[in-house]
N, C-alpha and C positions, 0 to 999 in steps of 0.2 A: 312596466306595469307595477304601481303601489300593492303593496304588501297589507289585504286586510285582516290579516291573521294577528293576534295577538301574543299567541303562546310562545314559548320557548324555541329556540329552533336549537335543531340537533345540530353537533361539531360532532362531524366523521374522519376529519384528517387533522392530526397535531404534528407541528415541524417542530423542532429544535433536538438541543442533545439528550441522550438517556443518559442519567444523570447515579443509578440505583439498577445492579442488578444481585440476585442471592443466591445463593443456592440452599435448594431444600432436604439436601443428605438424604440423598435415594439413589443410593451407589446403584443400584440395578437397573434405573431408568433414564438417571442424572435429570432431573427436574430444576427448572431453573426458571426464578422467577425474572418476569423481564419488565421494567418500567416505563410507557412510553405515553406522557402526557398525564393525564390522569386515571390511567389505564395500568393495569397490571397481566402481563402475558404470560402463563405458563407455558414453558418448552419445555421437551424432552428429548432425552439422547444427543448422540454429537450433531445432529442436522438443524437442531434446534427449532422443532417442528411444534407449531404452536397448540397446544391440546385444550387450551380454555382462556378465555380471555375474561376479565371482570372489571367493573369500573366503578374507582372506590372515590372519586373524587367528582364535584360537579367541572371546572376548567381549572382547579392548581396543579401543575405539573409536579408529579413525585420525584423528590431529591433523594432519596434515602429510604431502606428497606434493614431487616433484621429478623433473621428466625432464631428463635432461643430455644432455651433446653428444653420446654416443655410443650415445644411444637405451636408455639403462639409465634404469629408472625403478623409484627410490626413496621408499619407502614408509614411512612408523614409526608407530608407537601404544605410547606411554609410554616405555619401555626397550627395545621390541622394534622389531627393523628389518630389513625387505626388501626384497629387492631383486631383478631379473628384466629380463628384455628384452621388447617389444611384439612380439606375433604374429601376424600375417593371412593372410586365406586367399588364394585366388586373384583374388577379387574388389578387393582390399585393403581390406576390414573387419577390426575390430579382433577378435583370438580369444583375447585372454587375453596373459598374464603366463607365460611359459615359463622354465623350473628356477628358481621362486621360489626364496630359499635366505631362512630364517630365522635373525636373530643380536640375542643380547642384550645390551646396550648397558652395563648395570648402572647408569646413567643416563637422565636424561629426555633425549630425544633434539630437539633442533629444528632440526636442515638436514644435507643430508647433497651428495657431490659425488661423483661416479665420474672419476678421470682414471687413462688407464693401468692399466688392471686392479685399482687400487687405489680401495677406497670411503673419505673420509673423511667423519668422522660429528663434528657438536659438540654438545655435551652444555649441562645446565643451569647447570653449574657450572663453565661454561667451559672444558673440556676437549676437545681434538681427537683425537679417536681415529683410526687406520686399520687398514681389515679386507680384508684378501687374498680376493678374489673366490675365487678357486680353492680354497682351503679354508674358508671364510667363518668364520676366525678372525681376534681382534682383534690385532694382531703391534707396533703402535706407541701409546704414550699421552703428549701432550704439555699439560701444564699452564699455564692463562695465571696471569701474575702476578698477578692479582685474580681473585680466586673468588666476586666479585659474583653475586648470581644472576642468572640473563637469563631474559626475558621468549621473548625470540627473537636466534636467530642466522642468517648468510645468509654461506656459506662460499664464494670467488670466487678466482679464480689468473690472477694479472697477465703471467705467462710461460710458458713451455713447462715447468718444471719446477716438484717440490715445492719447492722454496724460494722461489717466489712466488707460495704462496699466503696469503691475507690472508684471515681469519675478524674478520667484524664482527657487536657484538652489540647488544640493547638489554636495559639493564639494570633493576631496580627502583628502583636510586639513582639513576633520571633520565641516565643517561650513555650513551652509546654508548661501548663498550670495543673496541678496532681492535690487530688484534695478529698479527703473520706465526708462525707456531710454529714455523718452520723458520729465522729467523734473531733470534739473540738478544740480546736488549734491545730487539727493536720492538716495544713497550707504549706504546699513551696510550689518555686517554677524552676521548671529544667531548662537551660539553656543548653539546646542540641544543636538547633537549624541557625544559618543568618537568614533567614526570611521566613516569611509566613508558612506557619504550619497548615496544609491540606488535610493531612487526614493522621491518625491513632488507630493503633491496632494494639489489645495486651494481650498477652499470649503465656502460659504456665509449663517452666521448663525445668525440668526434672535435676540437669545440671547447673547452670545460672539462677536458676528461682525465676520469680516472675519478667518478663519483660518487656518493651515497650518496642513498638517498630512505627516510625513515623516518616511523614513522606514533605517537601516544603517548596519553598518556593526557588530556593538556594539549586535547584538543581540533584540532591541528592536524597535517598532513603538512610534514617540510621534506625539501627536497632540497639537498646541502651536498656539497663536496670531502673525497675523504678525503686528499689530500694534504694537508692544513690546515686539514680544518672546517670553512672556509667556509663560510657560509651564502649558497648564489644563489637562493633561492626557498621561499617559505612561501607554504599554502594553510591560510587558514583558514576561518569560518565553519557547521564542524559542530556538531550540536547532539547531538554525547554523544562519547564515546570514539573513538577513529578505529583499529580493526582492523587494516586494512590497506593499503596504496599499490604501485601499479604505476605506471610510467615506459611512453608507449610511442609514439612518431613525436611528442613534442612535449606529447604530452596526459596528466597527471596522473589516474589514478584512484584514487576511496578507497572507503572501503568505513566505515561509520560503523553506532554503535552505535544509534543513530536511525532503525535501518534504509530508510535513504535510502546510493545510490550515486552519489556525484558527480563529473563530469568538468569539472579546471581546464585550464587554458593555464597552461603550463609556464612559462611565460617574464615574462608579466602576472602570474600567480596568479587571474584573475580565474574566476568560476566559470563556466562553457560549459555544463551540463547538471547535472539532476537524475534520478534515476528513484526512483520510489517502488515497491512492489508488493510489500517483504516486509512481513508483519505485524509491528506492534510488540509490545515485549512481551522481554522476556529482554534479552539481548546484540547486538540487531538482526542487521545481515548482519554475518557473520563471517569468509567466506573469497569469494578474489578472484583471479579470471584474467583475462586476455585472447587472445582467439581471432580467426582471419582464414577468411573465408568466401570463396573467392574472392580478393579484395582487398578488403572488408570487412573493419573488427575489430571485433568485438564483445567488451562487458563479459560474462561469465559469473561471476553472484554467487551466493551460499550464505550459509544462517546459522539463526540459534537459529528457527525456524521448521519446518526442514527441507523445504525449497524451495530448488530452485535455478533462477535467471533468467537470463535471456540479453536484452543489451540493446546496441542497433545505436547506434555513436560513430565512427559513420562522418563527421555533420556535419560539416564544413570552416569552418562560419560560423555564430556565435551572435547572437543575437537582441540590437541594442546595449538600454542602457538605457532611451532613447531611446523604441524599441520596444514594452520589455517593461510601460513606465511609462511615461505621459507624464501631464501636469499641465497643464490647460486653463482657461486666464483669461478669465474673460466679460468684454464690451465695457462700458468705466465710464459709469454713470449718472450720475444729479444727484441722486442722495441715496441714502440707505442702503437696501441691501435686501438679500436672502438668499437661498439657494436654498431652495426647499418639499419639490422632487421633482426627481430626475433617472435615466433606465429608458432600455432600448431601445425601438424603434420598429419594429423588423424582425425576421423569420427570421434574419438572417445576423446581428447585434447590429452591425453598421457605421454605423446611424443611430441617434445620441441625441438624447435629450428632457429641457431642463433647463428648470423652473418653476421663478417666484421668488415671492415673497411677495406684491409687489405686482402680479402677475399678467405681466411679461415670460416671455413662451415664446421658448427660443434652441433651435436646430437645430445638429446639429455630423455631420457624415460622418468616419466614425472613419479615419484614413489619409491621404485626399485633400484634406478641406476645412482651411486653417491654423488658424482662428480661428471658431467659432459664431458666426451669423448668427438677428438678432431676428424673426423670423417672425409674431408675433401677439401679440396683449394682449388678455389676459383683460377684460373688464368686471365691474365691480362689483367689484372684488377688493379684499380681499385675497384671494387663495388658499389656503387650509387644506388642500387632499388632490386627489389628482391618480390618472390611471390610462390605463392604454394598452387596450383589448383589439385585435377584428380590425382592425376601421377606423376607430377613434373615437379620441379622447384625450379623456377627461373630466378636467373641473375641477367640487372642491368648493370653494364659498361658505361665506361666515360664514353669511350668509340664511336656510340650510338649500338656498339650488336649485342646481343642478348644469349646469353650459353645455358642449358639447357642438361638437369640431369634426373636418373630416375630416382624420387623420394623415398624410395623405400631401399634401397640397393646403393644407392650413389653411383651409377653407372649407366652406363649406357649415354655417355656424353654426346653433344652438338654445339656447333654454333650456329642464331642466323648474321649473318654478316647484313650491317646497315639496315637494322632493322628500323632503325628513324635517325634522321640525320641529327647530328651532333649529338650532347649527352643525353641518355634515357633518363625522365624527367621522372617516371610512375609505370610499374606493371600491374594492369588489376588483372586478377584472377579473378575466377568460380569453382567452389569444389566438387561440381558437378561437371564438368566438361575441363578439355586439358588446350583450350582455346581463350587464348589471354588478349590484352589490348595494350598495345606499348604506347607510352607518349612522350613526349620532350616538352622543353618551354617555351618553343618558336611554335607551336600549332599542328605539329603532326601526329599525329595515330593514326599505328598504325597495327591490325589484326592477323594475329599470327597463331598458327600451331606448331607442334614439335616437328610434324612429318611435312607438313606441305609449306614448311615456311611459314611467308609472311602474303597472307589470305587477300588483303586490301592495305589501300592506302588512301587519306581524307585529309585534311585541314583543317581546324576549327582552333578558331582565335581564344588565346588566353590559355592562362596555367590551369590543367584540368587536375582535378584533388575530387573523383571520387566518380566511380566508372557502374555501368551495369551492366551487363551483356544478353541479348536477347535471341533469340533464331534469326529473327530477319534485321534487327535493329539492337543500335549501343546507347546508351545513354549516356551521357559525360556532365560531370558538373564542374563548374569554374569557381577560381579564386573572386571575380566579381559578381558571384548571384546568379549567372545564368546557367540553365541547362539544354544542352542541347541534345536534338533526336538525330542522328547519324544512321541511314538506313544502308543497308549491306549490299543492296544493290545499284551502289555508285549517283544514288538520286543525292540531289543537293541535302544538306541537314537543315535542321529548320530551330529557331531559338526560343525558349520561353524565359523570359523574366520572373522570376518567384521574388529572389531574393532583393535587397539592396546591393549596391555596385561595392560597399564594403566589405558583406558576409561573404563568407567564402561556402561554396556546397559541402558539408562534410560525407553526405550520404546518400544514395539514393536507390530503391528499391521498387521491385515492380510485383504487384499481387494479384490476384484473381479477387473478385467481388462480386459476393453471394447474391440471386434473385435474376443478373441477366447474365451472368458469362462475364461479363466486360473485365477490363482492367483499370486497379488503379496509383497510381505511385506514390510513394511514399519518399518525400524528400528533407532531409534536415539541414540547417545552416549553422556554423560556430556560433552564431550569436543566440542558441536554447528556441529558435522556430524550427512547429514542425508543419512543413503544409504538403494536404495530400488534393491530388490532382486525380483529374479523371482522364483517361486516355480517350483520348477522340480521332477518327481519321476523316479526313475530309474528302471532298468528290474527285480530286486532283489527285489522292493517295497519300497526301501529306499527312502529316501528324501533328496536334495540336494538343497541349497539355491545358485544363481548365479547370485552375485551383476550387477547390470543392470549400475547405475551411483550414484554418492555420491557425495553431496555438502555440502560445508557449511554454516551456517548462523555465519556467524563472531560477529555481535552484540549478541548474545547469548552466555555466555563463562559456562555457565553452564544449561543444555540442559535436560530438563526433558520430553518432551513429544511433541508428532506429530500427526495430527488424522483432517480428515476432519469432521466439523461439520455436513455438510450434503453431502449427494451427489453431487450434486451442485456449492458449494463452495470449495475456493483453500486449501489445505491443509496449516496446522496454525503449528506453533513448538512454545514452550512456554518453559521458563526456567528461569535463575538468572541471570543477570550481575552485580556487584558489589551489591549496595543498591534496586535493584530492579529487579520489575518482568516484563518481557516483552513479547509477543505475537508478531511473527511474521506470514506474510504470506509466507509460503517457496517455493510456485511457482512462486512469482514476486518479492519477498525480500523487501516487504513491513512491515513498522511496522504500527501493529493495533492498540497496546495497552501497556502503560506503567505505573505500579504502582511502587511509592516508598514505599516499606514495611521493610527497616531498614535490608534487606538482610537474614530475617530469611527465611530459606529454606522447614523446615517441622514441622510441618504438614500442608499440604496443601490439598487444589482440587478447580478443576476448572468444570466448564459447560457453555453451550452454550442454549440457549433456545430463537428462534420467535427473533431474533433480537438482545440480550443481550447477557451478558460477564458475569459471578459472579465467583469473587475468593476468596476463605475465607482459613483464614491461624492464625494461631497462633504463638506466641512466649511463648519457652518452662520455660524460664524467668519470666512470667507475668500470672497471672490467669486468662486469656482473649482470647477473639479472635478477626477479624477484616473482615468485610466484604467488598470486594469493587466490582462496577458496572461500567460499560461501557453501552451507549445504544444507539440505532437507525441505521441510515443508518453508520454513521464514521465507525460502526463495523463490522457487517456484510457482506455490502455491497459496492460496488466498485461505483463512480457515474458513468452514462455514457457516452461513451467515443467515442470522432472523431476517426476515421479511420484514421490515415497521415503517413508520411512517416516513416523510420528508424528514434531513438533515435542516435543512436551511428554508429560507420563505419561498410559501406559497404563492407562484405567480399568476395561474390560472386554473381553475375547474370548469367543467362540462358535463351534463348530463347527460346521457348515450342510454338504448337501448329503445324496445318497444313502449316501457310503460316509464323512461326518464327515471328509475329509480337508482340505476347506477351512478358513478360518477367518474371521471377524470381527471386527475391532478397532473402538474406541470410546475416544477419548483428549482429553486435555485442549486440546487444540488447537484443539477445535470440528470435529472429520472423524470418517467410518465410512472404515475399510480392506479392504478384502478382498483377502485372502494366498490364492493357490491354487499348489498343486504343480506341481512338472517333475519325470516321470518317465523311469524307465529304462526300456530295450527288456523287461525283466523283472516291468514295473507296480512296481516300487519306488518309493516318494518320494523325489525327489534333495535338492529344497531347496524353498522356497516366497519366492515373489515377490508384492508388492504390485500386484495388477490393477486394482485399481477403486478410484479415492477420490470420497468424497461429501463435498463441503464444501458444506453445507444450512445448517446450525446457528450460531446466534450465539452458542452457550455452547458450553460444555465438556461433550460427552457422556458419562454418568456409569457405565452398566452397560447391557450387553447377559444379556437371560436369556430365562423361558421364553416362545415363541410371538415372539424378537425383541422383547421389549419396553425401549423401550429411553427413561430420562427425562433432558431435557434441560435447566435452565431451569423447571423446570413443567412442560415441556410432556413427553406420554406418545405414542411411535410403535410401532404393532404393524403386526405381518401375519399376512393370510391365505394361509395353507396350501393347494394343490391352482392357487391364480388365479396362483401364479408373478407376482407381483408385491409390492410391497411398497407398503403406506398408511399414510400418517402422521394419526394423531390426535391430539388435544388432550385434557385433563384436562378433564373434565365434558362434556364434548360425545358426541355419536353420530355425527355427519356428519363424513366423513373430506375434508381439505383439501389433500393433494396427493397423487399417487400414483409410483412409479416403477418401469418394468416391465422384465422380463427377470431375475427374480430365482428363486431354489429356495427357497422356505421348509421349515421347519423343521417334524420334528413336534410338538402341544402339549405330549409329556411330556418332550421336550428339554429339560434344562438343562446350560448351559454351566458 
């Protein structure tokens, strides 16, 4: 139907990056203003709970913000720049931006300053404007000697008047350009960075004098004098571009295109903190405050995502080296050997378990003990394959039998004799039950406990690398891609194809799935796929696995494991890429964790415990082992997060509700929005705000239409009309796999 309407039509949902966020120093509420689109959101506290929203632009997205010292807070997007004072009520919450005045720059605008009634504004092409508040006209234009273009500029005033003020910039010619515009001939350029300068920061230090902290393209933050350039401190080690840098009691932040935020020591350089939690993808985090709660500060980051995080850098003391990695040499023997296996032994991962070849078992208390201590010797060894479950440590033999002792005590020995013909190929364990699954490389597994032996015995073809164990059924995966359903009561097993005939299974895991009971499994392959599968049984009793959706983690080129730590939290996939070990989250393609371990692959294990990361790993090369740690919120925990619009493009909207004034968005981000009205005392629609985001999906949601159907990935989600819920379903199926309520559907001859 043609559009006879004439008027303007309202934009309720803006996607791209937040580019500008500030903080309005209100240690007692932490108020924080937030940029998104042409919109300005105030939050407050660490929830980041939006208390007022204003919109100071008609469609230019704000790049840049700034509150000065006399509580005028400056605002620009592109050419255009405003400016206004903060307002609150009686409560002292923030109420907006009072006599915004709007002025055009005729320039790209990037920092601006209020002194004295006077705003000055600098431009891209290095130009210092000043605009008389009182008529918010532009009345002075001073030109620097170099019309370099600038990246960014950061305008600061050394004295009570305009003649010292000093405009410093960062240019594309790699230079920092530093110039008074009020007295003439002060022009130089500092050469800090080998690439383009992103951002200037100056900052007035009591020991050093004034100085400059600048952020490039080079990869690194430095902080330098601008009395002479100097360089007093380089932080390096990020792994893309570095946006931005804040200075604040000592500690360096950046903000990196790797979207990882990281806190140095000023003085060292050395890195104090990580946080992970925006997703990668684009230009990571992009914009960077610092806020004080109390006498708390916290990081507040933003960026190509459109999320903003709040992250506590309050720490006083960082985890030494020492700590974070330590490297553990076994007691020398009289002749050569190796390690086989080295795992925890506990709930808390404090107790390791390192096997050698020739069957020495060493014990090490992660923390307290200096040195591992020889606890037991295997007989008959050598040793080929090892395993922990609840109470046991098993060892496999060349023999094919498997000896058996208590983990905690080292006693209580057995053997089972022939527990799979020729050598034991793999024992997989579970640390909930002391019932393991033996295999070799000719097809046998075979299921055993300490007491009753060896429970079953099955065939299944191919080398299995990576086991699950169930009440009634095993799961096994193969060096060629397949997995197979092995049931316990001697029924034939049945095979599901996932992978290619090259990938090898690294993992595979069985979950519960919220809405019907069902299950569903969770499988990964060396080559960074993860596909998760739905458990089906069929009328004959068989089992039938029927992949749901499969992604990949690209940074991951070699893919060992997948497994939520808790209920709670996002599912993590861990593996090798090159020299190193890495941790991702595989629900937001976030990285958690990266250790350089020289690319040795096995023996390994990882745990997760109360907050912490420990992965301990050996090289078969060296009579050692190595421990490394991860810890606090950067790991665990995601910081928390504004509510804002779409990251990436908008792929579909819908109108839903009784009277279509709501809306639904579906974007490339992987999220559903829902936008609902504020009205007037008159039922008029004032504006619409972002209520509800569903971040469900591991792809990019493609279209919303009619009855809600909405495909993701393959996958197809609808709803039922009248149950005021919404069900999601899959492509070829009838049984609906999660559900979520509180919703108004749509009627079926809606289309959006």
């Amino acid at each position: 139907m043609a559009r006879t309407d004439t008027s303007a039509l309202e934009t309720i949902a803006y996607h791209g990056p937040i580019l500008a966020v500030e903080d309005l120093r209100d240690s007692l509420r932490m108020i924080t203003a937030v940029a998104m689109g042409p919109y300005l959101h105030f939050t407050e506290g660490k929830q980041l709970r939006t208390v007022h929203t204003q919109r100071l632009f008609d469609h230019e997205h704000i790049h840049g913000s700034r509150l000065c010292h006399d509580d005028t807070l400056i605002v620009w997007a592109t050419t255009l720049l405003v400016y206004g004072k903060i307002t609150r009520d009686s409560t002292g919450s923030v109420t907006g931006l009072s006599s915004t005045v709007k002025v055009d720059c005729e320039d790209w605008v990037l920092c601006g300053l209020s002194i004295n009634g006077i705003i000055y504004v600098s431009t891209m092409h290095n130009e210092l404007l000043a605009i008389d508040t009182t008529t918010a006209t532009i009345t002075e234009r001073k030109q620097a000697p170099s019309r370099a273009i600038l990246y960014s500029s950061w305008i600061h005033c050394l004295g009570p008047s305009k003649d010292d003020i000093v405009v410093v910039g960062g240019s594309v010619r790699w230079t920092c350009p530093v110039w008074q515009p009020y007295r003439p001939g002060a022009f130089r350029e500092v050469e800090a960075h080998q690439g383009s300068v992103f951002s200037v920061r100056v900052y007035d230090d009591d020991e050093l004098g004034t100085l400059v902290l600048s952020s490039s393209d080079d990869r690194n933050a430095t902080l330098w004098r601008l009395r002479d350039g100097t360089v007093v401190g380089n932080y390096a080690g990020h792994g893309g571009r570095v946006w931005a840098a804040l200075l604040r009691n000592g500690r360096i932040v950046t903000a990196c295109e790797d979207a990882i935020v990281r806190v140095f020591d000023r003085k060292s350089g050395k890195c104090l903190q990580q946080f992970h939690g925006h997703r990668h993808g684009g230009h990571g985090v992009r914009a960077l405050t610092i806020s004080t709660l109390n006498t708390t500060p916290f990081a507040i980051s933003a960026g190509e995502d459109a999320s903003v995080k709040c992250w506590d850098i309050s720490s006083t003391s960082s985890h030494s080296e020492s700590l974070d990695r330590a490297i553990i040499a076994l007691p020398s023997t009289d002749r050569k050997d190796w390690v086989r296996w080295v795992g925890f032994t506990d709930a808390s991962a404090t107790r390791i378990c390192v096997v050698s070849n020739f069957g020495q078992v060493y014990t090490h208390h992660d923390g307290d003990q200096p040195l591992p201590s020889l606890r037991y010797v295997v007989p008959k060894a050598p040793v080929v394959a090892a395993g922990v479950s609840r109470n046991r440590v098993w060892f496999g033999l060349v023999s094919g039998d498997v000896h058996v002792v208590n983990k905690d005590t080292f006693e209580e020995p057995c053997t089972i004799h022939g527990a799979v013909k020729q050598q034991v190929g793999g024992i997989f364990t579970e640390v909930t039950t002391d019932e393991v699954v033996i295999v070799n490389r000719t097809g046998d597994v075979a299921i055993a406990s300490e007491k009753e032996g060896v429970l079953g015995r099955y065939t299944v073809p191919g080398r299995k690398t990576s086991c699950c164990v169930l009440p009634n059924h095993v799961l096994l995966g193969t060096a060629s891609g397949a997995l197979w359903v092995v049931p316990r009561d001697g029924s034939a097993p049945t095979e599901s194809r996932l992978f290619g005939s090259k990938v090898r299974v690294a993992s595979v895991r069985v979950a519960s799935r919220s809405g019907d009971g069902g299950k569903e499994v969770l499988c990964s392959g060396n080559d960074g796929t993860l596909v998760t599968c739905l458990w089906q049984e069929t009328e004959n009793g068989s089992i039938t696995l029927q992949p749901i959706y499969t992604i990949r983690v690209a940074a991951i080129r070699h893919l060992l494991g997948v497994r939520r730590p808790s209920p709670s939290t996002s599912r993590l996939a861990w593996g090798f890429s090159g020299t190193h070990f890495l941790v991702w989250d595989a629900d937001s393609l976030v990285e958690r964790w990266k250790v350089d371990c020289g690319g040795q692959r096995r023996p390994y294990d990882l745990a997760f415990n109360e907050g912490q990361a420990k992965f301990v790993y050996a090289d078969t090369a060296k009579w050692e082992f190595t421990i490394a740690r991860e810890w606090g919120q950067s790991w665990m925990e995601e910081g928390t997060q504004f509510s804002g619009d779409h990251g990436r493009t908008i792929h579909g909207v819908c109108a839903v509700g009784a009277d279509r004034r709501s809306f639904v968005t579906c974007s490339e981000d992987n999220s559903i929005k829902v936008y609902s009205p504020t009205f007037s005392e008159s039922g008029a629609a004032l504006d619409w705000r972002c209520s509800q985001t569903l971040d469900l999906h591991i792809g990019p949601v493609k279209c919303i239409g009619r009855r809600w159907t909405i495909y993701c990935h393959g996958a197809r989600f609808g709803t039922r009309r009248r149950r005021y819920r919404i069900t999601w379903y899959f492509l070829g199926m009838c049984r609906p796999v999660s559900t979520q309520r509180g919703w108004v559907g749509a009627k079926d001859d809606e289309v959006a």
